[in-house]
C-alpha positions in Angstrom: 76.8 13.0 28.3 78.2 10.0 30.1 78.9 6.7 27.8 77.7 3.2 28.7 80.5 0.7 28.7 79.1 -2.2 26.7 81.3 -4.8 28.8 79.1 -3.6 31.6 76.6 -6.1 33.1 74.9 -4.0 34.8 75.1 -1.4 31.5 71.1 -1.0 30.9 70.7 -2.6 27.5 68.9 -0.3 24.5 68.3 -2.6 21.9 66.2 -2.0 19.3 63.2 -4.3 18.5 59.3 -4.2 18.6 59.4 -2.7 22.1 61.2 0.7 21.1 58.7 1.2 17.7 55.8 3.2 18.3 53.2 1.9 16.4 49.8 3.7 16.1 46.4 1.7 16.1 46.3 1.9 11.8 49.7 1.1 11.7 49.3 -2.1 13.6 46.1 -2.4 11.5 48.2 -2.8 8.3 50.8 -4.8 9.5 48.1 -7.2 10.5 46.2 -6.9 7.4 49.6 -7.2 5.5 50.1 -11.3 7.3 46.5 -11.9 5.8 47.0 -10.6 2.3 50.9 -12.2 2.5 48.8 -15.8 3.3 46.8 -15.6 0.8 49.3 -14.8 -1.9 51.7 -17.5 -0.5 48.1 -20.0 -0.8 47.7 -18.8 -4.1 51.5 -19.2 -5.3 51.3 -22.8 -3.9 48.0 -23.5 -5.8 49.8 -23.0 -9.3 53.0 -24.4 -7.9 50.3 -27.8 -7.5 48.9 -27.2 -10.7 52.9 -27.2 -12.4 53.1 -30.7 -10.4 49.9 -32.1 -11.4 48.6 -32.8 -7.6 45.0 -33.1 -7.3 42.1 -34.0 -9.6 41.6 -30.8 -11.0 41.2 -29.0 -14.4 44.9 -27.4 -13.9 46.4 -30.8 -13.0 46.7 -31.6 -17.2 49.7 -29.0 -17.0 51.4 -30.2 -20.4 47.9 -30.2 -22.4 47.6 -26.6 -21.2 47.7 -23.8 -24.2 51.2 -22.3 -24.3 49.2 -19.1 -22.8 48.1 -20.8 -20.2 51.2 -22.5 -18.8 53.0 -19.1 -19.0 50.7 -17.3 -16.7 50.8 -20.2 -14.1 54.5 -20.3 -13.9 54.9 -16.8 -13.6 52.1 -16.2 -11.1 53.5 -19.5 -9.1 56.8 -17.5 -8.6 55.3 -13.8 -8.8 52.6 -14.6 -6.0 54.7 -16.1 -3.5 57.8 -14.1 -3.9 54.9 -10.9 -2.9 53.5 -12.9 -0.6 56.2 -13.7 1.3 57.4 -10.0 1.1 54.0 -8.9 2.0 54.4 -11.4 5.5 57.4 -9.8 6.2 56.1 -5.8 5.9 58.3 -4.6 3.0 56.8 -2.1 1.3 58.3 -3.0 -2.5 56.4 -6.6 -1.2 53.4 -4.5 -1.9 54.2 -3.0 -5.3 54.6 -5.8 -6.1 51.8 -7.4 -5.2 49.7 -4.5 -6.5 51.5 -5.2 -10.1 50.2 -8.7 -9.8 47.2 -8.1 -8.8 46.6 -5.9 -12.1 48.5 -8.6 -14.0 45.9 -11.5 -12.6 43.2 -9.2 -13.7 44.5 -8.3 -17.2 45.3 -12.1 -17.7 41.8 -13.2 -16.4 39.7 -11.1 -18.9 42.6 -11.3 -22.0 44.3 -14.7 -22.0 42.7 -17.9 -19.6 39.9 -19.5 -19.8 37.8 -18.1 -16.8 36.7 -20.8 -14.6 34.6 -19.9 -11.3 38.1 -21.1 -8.5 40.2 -18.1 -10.7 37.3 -15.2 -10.7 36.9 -15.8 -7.2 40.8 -15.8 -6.5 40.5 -12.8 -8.4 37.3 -11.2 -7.0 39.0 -11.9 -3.8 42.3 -10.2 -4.2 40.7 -7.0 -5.7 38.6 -6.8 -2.3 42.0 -7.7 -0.5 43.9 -4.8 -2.6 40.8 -2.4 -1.8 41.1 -2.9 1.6 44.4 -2.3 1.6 44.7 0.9 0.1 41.8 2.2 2.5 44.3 1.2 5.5 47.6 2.3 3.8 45.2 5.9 3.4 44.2 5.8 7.0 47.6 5.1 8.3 48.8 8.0 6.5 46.2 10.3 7.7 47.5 9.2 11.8 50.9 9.9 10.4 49.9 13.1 9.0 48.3 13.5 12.7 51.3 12.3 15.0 53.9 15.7 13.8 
């Protein structure tokens, strides 16, 4: 086995990046699919961060006349949805768990606590279909893994 002298500018360089993963086609599938969910849980992190601001003429922009209930849920999803989005965006795979718990948590709080106006149940209805989706590719990416050994 002969060593490479790293000083070396001829030395071939073995670096490891994107180029030295292979990545099978539902693989690529979920880290594509991960961006999209990751976008729209950073959108819908900064849509309760605007509603904690007051910007916009909407029903959320009263923040202080909110029930106590009410304000809770926004400030924790504002943090909770873009902490997993951003997570999601990057591929980790506790940035799913976690969206997966706050996916059930905006579900639970939808049908328990708020007031359900027709923006929120189709945030909502949107990120079940989003979750749905993803655990069909997360399934068929371990089926090619399951194929690859």
């Amino acid at each position: 086995m002969t060593s490479i002298d790293p000083t070396d500018p001829s030395a071939p360089i073995d670096a490891i990046g994107p180029h030295t993963v292979d990545l099978g086609p539902w693989r690529r599938r979920l880290v594509r699919y991960q961006r999209v969910a990751g976008g729209f849980m950073i959108f819908k992190g900064l849509m309760n961060w605007s509603t904690l601001f007051g910007v916009g003429d909407g029903p959320g922009s009263q923040f202080l006349q909110q029930p106590l209930d009410s304000q809770a849920a926004t400030v924790f999803f504002a943090v909770i949805d873009l902490v997993a989005g951003v997570a999601l965006w990057l591929g980790s795979t506790w940035g799913a768990m976690l969206w997966l718990l706050a996916a059930a948590v905006q579900i639970i709080a939808d049908v328990v606590i708020l007031e359900l106006s027709g923006f929120v149940v189709l945030l909502t209805i949107a990120e079940v279909l989003l979750v749905a989706g993803y655990v069909i590719i997360r399934f068929m990416v371990h089926v090619e893994s399951g194929q690859r050994r």
